[in-house]
N, C-alpha and C positions, 0 to 999 in steps of 0.2 A: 732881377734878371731882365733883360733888355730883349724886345720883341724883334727888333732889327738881326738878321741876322749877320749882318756885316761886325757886329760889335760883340759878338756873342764868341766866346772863351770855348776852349777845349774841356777846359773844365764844367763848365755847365752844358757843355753837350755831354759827357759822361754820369752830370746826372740826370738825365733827361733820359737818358738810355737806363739807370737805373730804378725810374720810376714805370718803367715799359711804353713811355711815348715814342719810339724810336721807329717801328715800326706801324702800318695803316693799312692793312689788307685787307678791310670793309668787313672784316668777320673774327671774334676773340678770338677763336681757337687759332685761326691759322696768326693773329697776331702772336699769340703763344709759343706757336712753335716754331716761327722763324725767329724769334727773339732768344729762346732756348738754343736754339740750332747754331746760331751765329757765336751766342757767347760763349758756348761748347766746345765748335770747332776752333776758335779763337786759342782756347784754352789747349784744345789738342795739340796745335800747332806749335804753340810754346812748348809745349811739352815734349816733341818729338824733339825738336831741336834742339832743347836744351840738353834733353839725353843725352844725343848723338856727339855734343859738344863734352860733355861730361867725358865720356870714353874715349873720345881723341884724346881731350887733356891726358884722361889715362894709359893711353897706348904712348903715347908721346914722352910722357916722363918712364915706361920700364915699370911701372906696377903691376899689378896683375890684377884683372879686368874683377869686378865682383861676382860674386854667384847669384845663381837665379836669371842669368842673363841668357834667355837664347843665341848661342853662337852654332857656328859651321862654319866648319873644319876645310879650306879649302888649300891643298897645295902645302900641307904643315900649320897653316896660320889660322887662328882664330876668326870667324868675323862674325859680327852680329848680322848685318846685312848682305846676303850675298852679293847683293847687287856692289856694295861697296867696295872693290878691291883695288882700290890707288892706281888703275891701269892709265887712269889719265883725270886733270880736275875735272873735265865734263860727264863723265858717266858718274864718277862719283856725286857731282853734283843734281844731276838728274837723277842718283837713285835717291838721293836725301829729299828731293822735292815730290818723288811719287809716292816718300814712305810718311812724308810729315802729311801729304795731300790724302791716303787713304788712314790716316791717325785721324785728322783733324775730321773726314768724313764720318767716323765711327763716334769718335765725341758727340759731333753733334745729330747725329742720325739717332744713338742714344736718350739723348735731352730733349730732342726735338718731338720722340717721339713717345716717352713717358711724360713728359710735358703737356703734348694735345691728348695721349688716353686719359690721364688725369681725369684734365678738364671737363673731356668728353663723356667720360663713365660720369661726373659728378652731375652735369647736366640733364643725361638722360636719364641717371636713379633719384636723382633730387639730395644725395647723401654724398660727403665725402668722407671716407671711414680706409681700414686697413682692407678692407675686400677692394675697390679701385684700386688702391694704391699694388696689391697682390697681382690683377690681371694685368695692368699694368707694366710693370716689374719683369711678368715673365713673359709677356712680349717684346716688352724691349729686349728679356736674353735673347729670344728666339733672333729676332733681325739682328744682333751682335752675333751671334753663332754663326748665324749666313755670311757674314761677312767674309768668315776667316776663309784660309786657303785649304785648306784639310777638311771639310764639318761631315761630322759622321752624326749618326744616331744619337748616341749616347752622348756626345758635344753638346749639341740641340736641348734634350733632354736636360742636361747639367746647368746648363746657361740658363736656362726658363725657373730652375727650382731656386738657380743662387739669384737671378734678377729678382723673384717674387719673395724671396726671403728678404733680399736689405731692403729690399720698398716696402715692404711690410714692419720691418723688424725699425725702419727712419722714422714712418709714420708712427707707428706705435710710441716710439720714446719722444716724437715730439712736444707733445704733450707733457713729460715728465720734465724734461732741461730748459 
């Protein structure tokens, strides 16, 4: 791999990013978590979009939409996104871009920031074990719960017990696979 960056491939910029050289903010942790965060949100954003592309496909061909899908009901019609009603391609496209923008945010607000406690717990206990990975876990639910539009009590609550259970329950079987 060539030093020059004038010569240098998409491709080994991609691995360059997968060994964590990608970012340099003079400090691990925050290198961590911006590197987390990016490749998160990255992911969210694919993710929003391709949904969204998914269920046009669907609505377009006359299926009927799957279950489990948040919709509302506006004017007889289904929609998953309120914002989304065909009124014109700009609104709809601006509601696609602040729903894939607050998706992609929650990804990597997520990663970003089970990522730096990680680190952060392992640092300052000298161990990384399933108790990190636990507090961890149920503070990332907590900032996901804050996120949403509704967050009650018992959202909160819920979100911190399931974040600290799969952080716990990942690290625990990593070990085993």
């Amino acid at each position: 791999m060539s030093s020059n960056l004038e010569t240098r491939s998409l491709l080994d910029e991609l691995r360059d990013f997968d060994k964590g050289g990608f970012f340099d903010l003079g400090h691990p942790l925050l290198n961590r978590f911006a590197e987390s965060f990016v490749k998160a949100a990255g992911i969210g954003a694919i993710q929003a979009v391709s949904r969204e592309a998914y269920f046009t496909a669907i609505e377009g061909s006359g299926l009927e939409s799957p279950g489990g899908v948040t919709e509302v009901t506006v004017g007889g019609k289904k929609q998953r996104f309120p914002d989304l009603k065909g009124e014109s391609s700009r609104k709809s496209l601006e509601a696609l871009v602040k729903s894939t923008g607050k998706e992609s945010l929650q990804w990597g607000l997520a990663a970003g920031m089970y990522s730096g406690l990680t680190y952060g717990l392992k640092e300052a206990r000298g161990a990384h074990d399933w108790k990190n990975s636990a507090v961890a876990g149920a503070v990332t639910g907590v900032a996901l719960a804050l996120t949403s539009n509704d967050t009650s009590h018992e959202q909160i609550v819920q979100c911190a017990i399931t974040g600290a259970a799969i952080s716990t329950a990942a690290n625990l079987l990593t070990g085993i696979f």
